[in-house]
C-alpha positions in Angstrom: -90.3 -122.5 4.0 -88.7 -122.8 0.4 -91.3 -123.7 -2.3 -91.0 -127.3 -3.4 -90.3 -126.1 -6.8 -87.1 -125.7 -6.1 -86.2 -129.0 -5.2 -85.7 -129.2 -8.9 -82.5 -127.3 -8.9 -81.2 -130.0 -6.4 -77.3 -130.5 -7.9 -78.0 -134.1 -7.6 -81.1 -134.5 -9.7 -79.6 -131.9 -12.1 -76.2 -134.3 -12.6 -79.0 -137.9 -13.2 -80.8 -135.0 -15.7 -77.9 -134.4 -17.6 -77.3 -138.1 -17.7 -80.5 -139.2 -19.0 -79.9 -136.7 -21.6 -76.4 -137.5 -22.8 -77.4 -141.3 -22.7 -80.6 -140.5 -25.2 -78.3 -138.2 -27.5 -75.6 -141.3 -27.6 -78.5 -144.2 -28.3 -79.3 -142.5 -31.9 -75.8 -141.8 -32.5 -73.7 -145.5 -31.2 -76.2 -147.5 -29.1 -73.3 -149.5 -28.0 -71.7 -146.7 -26.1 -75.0 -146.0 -24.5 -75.2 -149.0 -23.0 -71.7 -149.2 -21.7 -72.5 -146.1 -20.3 -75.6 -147.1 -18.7 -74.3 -150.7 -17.5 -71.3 -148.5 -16.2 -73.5 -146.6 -14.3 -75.4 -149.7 -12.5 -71.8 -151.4 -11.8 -70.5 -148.0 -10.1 -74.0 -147.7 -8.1 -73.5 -151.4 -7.0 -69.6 -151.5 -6.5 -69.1 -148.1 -5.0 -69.9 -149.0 -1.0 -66.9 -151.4 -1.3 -63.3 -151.7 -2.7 -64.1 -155.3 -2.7 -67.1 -155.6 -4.6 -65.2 -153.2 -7.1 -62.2 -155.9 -7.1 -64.9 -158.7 -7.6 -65.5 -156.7 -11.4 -61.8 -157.1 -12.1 -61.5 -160.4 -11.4 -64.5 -161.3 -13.1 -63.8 -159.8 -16.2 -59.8 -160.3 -16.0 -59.5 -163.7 -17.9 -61.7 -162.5 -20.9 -59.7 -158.8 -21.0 -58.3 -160.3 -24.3 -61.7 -160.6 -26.0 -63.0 -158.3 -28.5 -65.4 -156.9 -26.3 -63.3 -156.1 -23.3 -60.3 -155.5 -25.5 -61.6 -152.8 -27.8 -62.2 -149.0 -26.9 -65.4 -148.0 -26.0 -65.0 -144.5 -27.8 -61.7 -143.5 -29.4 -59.8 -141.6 -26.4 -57.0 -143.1 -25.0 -57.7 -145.3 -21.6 -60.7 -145.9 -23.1 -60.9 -149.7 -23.1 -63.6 -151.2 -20.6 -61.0 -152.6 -18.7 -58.7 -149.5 -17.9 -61.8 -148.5 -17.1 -62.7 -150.4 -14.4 -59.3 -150.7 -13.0 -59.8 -146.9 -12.6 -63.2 -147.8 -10.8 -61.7 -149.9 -8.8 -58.8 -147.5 -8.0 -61.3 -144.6 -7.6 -63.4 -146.7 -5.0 -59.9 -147.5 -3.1 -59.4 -143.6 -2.7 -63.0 -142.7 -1.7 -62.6 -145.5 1.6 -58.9 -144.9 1.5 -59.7 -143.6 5.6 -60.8 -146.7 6.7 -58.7 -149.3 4.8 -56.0 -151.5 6.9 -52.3 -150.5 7.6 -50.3 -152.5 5.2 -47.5 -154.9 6.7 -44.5 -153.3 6.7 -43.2 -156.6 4.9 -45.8 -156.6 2.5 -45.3 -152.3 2.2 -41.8 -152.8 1.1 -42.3 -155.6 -0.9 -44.9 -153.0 -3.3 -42.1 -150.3 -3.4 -39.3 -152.7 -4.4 -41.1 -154.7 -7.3 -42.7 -151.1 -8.6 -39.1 -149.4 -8.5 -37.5 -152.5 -10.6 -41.0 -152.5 -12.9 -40.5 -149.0 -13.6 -37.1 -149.4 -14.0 -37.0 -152.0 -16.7 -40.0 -150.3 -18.4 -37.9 -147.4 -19.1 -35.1 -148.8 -20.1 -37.0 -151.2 -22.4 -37.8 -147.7 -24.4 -34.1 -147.9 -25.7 -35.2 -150.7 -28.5 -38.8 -150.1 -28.9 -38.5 -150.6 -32.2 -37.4 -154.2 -31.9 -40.7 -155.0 -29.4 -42.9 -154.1 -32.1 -41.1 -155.7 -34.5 -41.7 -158.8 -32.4 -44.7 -157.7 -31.1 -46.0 -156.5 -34.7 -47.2 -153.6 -33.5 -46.5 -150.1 -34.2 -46.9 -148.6 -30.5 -45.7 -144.9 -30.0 -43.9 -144.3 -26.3 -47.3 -143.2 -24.6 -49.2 -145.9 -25.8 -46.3 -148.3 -25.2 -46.3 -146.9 -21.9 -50.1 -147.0 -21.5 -50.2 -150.9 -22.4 -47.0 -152.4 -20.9 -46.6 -150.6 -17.5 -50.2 -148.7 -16.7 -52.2 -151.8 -17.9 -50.0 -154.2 -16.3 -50.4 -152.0 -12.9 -54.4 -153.4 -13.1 -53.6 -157.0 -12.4 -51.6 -156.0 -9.5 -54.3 -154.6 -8.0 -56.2 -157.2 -6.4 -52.9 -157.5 -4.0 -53.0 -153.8 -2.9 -56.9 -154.0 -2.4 -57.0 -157.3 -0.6 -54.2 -156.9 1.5 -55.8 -153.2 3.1 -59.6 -154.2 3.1 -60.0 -157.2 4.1 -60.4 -157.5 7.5 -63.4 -160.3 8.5 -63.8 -163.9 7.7 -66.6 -163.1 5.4 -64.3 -160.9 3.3 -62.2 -163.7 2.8 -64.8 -165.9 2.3 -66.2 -163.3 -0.7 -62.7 -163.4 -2.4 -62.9 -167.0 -2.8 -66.4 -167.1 -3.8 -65.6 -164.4 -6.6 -62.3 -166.6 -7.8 -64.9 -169.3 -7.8 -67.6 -167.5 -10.0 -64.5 -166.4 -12.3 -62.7 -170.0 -12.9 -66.3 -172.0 -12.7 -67.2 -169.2 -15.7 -63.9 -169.4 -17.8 -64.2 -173.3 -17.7 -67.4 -173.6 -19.1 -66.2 -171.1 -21.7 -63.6 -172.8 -22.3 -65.2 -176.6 -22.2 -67.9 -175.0 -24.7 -65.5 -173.7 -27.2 -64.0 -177.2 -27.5 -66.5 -179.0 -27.6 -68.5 -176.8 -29.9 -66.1 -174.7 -31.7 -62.9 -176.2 -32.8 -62.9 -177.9 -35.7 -60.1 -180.4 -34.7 -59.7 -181.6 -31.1 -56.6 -183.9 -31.4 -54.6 -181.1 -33.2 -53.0 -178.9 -30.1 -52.0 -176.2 -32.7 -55.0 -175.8 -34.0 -56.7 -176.4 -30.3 -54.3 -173.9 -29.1 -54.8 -171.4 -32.3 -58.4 -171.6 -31.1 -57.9 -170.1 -28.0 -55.8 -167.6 -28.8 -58.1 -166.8 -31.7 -60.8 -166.4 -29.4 -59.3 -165.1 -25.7 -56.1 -163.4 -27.6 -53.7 -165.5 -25.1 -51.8 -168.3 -24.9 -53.0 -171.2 -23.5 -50.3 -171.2 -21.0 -51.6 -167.7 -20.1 -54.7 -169.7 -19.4 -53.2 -172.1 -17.9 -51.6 -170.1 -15.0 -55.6 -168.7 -13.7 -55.8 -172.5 -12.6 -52.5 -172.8 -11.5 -52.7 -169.8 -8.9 -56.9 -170.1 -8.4 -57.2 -174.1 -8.3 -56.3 -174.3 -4.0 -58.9 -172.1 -3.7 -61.5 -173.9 -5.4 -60.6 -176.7 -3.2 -60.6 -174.5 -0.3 -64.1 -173.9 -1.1 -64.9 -177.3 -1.6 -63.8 -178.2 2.2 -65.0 -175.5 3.8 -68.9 -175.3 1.8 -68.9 -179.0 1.3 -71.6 -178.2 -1.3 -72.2 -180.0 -4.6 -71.3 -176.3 -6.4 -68.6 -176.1 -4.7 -67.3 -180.0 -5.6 -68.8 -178.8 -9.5 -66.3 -176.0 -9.5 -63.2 -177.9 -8.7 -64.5 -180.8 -11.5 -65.2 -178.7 -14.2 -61.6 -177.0 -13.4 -60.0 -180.1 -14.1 -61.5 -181.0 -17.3 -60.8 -177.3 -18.8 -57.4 -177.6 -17.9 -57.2 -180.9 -19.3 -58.0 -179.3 -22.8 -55.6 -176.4 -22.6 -53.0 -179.3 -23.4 -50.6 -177.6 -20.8 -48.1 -180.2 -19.2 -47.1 -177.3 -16.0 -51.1 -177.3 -15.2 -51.4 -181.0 -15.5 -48.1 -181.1 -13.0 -49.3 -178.6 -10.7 -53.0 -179.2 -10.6 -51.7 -182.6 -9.4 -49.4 -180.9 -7.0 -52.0 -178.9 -5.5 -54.1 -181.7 -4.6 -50.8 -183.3 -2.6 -49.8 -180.4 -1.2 -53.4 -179.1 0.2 -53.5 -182.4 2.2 -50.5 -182.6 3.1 -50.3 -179.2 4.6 -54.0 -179.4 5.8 -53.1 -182.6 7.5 -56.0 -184.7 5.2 -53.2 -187.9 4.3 -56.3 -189.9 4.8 -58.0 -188.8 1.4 -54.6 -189.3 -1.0 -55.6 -193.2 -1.9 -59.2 -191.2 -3.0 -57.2 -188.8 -5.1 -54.9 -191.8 -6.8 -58.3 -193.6 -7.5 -59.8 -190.7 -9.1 -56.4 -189.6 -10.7 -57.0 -193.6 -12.0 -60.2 -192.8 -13.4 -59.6 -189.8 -14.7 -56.7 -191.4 -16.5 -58.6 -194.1 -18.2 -61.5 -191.5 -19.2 -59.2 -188.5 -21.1 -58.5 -189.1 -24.5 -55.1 -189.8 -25.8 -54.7 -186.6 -27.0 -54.6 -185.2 -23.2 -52.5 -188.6 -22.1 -49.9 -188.5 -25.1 -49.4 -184.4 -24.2 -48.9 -185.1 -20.8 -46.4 -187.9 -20.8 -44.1 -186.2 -23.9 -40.4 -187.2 -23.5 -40.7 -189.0 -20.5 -40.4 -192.3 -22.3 -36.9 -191.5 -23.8 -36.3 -189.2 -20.9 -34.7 -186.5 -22.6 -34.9 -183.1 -20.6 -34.8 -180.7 -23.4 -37.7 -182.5 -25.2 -39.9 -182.8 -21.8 -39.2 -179.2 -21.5 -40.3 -178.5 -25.5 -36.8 -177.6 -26.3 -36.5 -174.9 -23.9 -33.0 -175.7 -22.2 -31.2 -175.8 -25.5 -33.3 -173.3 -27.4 -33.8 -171.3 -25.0 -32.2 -171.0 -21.6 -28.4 -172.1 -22.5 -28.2 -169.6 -25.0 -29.1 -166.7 -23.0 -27.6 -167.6 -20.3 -24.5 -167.8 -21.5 -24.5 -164.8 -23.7 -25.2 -162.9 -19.9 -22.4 -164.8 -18.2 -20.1 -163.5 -20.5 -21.3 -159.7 -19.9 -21.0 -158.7 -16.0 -23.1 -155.9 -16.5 -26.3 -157.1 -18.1 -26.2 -160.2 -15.7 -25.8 -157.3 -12.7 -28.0 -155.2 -13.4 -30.7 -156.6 -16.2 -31.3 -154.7 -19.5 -34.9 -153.8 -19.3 -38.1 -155.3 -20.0 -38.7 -158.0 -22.8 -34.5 -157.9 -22.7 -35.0 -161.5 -24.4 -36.3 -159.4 -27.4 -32.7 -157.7 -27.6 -30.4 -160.4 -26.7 -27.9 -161.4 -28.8 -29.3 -165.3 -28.9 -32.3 -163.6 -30.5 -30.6 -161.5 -32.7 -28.0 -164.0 -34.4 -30.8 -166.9 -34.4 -29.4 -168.6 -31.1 -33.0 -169.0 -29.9 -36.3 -170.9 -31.2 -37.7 -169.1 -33.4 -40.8 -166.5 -32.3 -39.8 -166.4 -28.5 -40.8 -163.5 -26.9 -40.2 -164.3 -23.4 -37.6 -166.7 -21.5 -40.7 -169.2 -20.3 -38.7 -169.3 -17.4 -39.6 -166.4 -14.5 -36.4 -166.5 -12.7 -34.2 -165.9 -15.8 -36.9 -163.4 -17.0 -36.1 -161.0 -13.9 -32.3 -161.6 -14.5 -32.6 -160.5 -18.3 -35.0 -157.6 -17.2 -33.8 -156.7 -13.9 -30.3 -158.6 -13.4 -28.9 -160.3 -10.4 -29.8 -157.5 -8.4 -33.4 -157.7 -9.2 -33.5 -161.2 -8.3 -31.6 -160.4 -4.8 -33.9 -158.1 -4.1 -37.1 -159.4 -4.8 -36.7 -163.4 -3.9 -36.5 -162.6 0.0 -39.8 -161.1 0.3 -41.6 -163.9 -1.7 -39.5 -166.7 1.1 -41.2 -164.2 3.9 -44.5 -164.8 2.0 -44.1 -168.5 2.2 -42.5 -168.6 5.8 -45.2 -166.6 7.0 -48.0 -168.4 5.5 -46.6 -171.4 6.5 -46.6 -170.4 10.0 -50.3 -169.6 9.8 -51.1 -173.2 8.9 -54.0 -174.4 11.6 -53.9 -171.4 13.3 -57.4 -169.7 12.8 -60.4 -171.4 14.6 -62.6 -170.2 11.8 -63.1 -173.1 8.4 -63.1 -170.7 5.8 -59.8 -169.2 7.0 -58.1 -171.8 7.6 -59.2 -173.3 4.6 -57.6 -170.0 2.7 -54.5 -170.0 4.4 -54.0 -173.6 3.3 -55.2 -172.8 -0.3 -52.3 -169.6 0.1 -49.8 -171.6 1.1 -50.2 -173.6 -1.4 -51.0 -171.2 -4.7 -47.6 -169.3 -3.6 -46.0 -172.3 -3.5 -47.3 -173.6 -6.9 -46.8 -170.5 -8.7 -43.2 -170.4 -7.3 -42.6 -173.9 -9.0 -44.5 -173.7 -12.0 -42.0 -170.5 -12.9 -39.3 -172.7 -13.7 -41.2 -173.1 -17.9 -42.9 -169.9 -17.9 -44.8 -167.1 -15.7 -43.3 -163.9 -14.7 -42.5 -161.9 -11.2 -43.1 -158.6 -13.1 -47.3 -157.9 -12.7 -48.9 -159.3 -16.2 -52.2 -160.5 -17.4 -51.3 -164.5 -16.6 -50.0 -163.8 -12.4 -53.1 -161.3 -12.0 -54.6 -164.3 -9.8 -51.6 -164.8 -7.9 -51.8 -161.3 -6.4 -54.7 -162.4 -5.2 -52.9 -165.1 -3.5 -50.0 -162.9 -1.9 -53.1 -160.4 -0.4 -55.2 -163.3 1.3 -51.9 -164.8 2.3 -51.2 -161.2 4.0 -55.1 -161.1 4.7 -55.3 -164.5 6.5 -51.9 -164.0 8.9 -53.5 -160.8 10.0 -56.9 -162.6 10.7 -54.9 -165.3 12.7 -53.7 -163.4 15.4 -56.3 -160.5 15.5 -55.2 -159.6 19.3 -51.8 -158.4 18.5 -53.5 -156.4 15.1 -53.2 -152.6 16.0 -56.3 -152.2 14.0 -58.6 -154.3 16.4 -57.9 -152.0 18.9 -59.5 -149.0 17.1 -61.6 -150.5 14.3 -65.2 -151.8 15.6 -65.6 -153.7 11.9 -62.5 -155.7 12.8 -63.7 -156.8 16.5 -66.8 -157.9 15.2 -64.8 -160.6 13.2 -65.4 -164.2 14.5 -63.4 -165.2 17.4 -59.7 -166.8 16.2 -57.7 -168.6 17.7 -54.2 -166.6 18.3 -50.6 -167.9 19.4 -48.3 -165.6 19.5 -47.8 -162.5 16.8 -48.6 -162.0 13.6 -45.4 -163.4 11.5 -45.6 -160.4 9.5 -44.5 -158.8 12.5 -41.6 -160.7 13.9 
């Protein structure tokens, strides 16, 4: 029988040892570190028995990854910033349970592989004018850390896709997404509700209210805009489904942040989520509720918010109800690209709006840095080819969502694919004055739309799933209801 001394050498309490002792040589030299260490350590411990819980962190922290404290390194090595960091935690945790994640669609498999080729495509070439994107960009970025913060970082937000789309597999899975969107856009609104009611100096000024913002978040307000624009169905999904008072809190205290960010897409499409949700979820019963309280909420906004959101419509003037971007924008580079057959073909790389001509002879309104339309972004970037190729998979997104509509016997996912069908469709509309196909910051919550899409038509016909037939976790999923096979499938 060994002697219990040696218990001691024990590899695992030699490696918690070591790391008491690097964490009390770091608190006299920077504290801070220390602590990020040790809070590292307790979110690893917690996260690492699920690739879930591990997404939760990213989406959690996502809509505040422009603030100081997310945005700055933790100790001066590159990749060091807190949330490269846990986009490597989550993509660590991914590997370790790699063996029992879900076989990917083959729709939804192809769909990864043709928007990462035309990404890394129109990264690269966008390293011919460099220069000019940090002109713009003010920056002075060398190729590896333009590299590192416009294709690796951008890769994060396109996680929660990947994740949700191979490990979720039950109703309460799904159900956890939501909750975690919910946490997230409950805990950016009162952030946001706080900082203008208590922070900015003057609240009828949109400049200024919109200098705040990015001030303080380091994004645009549109930027802020589009979390509500992808999340919002799901916080009414939530809503139905709970029927609780939080639940009901969420979805209010949604609308009044958005309200603020002076935005007239999210005032359009937070308006066209309600309609759509029931509509497709069959609940025409409750519109005349939704015009009363859209009444209410009408007399109650200030006129800041009402004069915002009904700009040019009185001398109906398109290019002033769409701020000037069909004529200061759009005409100009889309004619300079119908006159070259090759950059309308095949794109010209990322940010290509940054090296247009329109830009470069003063064409444009001044300062633009992207097209603030998404499907003329992928043309620039990607070309005609781009758009060709990537437009089909997000119309077998839709068309299978669609046909997923009522299908599930289960409220919270059939709640979620009526909250999918509708974010896709949402997203897909408001990219006509801004957003982007190509993953970014602003559409990291619309990956998490496409996976529980994918997640949900998989759940709604769990007898034709080839991994019910081998993967106990799966068959202990609630019974739901099933009628025919899985659209991704057909």
């Amino acid at each position: 029988m060994r002697p219990a001394t040696r218990d001691l050498f024990q590899p695992t309490l030699l490696i918690y040892v070591l790391l008491a002792a690097t964490v009390g040589a770091l608190i006299v030299t920077s504290p801070y570190v220390a602590a990020v260490i040790v809070l590292g350590a307790v979110v690893v411990l917690l996260v690492a028995q699920s690739p879930l819980k591990a997404l939760a962190v990213l989406i959690l922290v996502t809509p505040f990854s422009g603030t100081e404290l997310i945005r700055d390194s933790i100790v001066a090595l590159p990749g060091a910033k807190p949330l490269q960091l846990i986009g490597l935690l989550v993509l660590v945790v991914v590997v370790l349970h790699y063996r029992s994640a879900l076989k990917m669609p083959d729709g939804a498999f192809f769909f990864v592989v043709t928007l990462m080729a035309l990404f890394t495509l129109s990264v690269l070439r966008s390293l011919a004018y460099l220069d000019l994107i940090n002109y713009y960009f003010e920056d002075s970025l060398s190729t590896a850390r333009y590299l590192m913060s416009h294709y690796v970082k951008p890769l994060i937000y396109f996680l929660p896709f990947i994740v949700i789309a191979k490990f979720v597999r039950t109703r309460q899975d799904v159900a956890f997404i939501i909750d975690v969107v919910t946490v997230a856009l409950t805990i950016l609104s009162v952030y946001l509700l706080y900082l203008y009611v208590f922070e900015v100096p003057d609240k009828t000024n949109l400049p200024a209210v919109s200098d705040y913002y990015a001030a303080t978040l380091s994004v645009h307000r549109n930027t802020i805009a589009t979390f509500y624009i992808s999340g919002f169905p799901f916080l009414l999904a939530r809503c139905f489904y709970k029927k609780d008072v939080w639940s009901l809190a969420a979805v209010c205290l949604a609308i009044c942040a958005t309200a603020f960010l002076y935005s007239r897409t999210a005032y359009a499409v937070l308006l066209l989520s309600f309609l759509l949700y029931f509509a497709v979820s069959r609940r025409a019963r409750l519109l005349p509720v939704l015009a009363a309280t859209m009444v209410v909420l009408f007399v109650l906004l200030s006129g800041s918010v009402l004069e915002r959101a009904s700009k040019g419509l009185a001398s109906r003037d398109l290019n002033e109800v769409s701020a000037g971007r069909i004529e200061g924008i759009w005409l100009p580079l889309m004619t300079e690209y119908a006159r070259d057959p090759g950059k309308l073909v095949f794109g010209k790389g990322r940010y290509a709006v940054l090296a247009s001509e329109a830009a470069e002879r003063g064409r444009m309104l001044f300062g633009i840095h992207h097209p603030h339309n998404m499907y003329l972004e992928l043309v620039l970037d990607a070309g005609l080819i781009g758009l060709f190729l990537l437009a089909p998979f997000f119309l077998l997104f839709l068309r299978n969502a669609w046909r997923t509509l009522g299908r599930s016997a289960d409220p919270a996912v059939r709640e979620c694919a009526y909250a999918a069908t509708v974010g896709l469709l949402c997203y897909l509309l408001s990219g006509i004055t801004d957003r982007s196909f190509f993953p970014d910051l602003q559409n990291c919550y619309f990956w998490i739309v496409l996976g529980l899409a994918v997640a949900v038509a998989r759940l709604a016909h769990p007898a034709r799933s080839p991994v019910h037939a081998r993967n106990p976790v799966a068959m202990a999923a609630p019974a739901i209801d099933s009628h025919g096979p899985s659209p991704y499938h057909s």
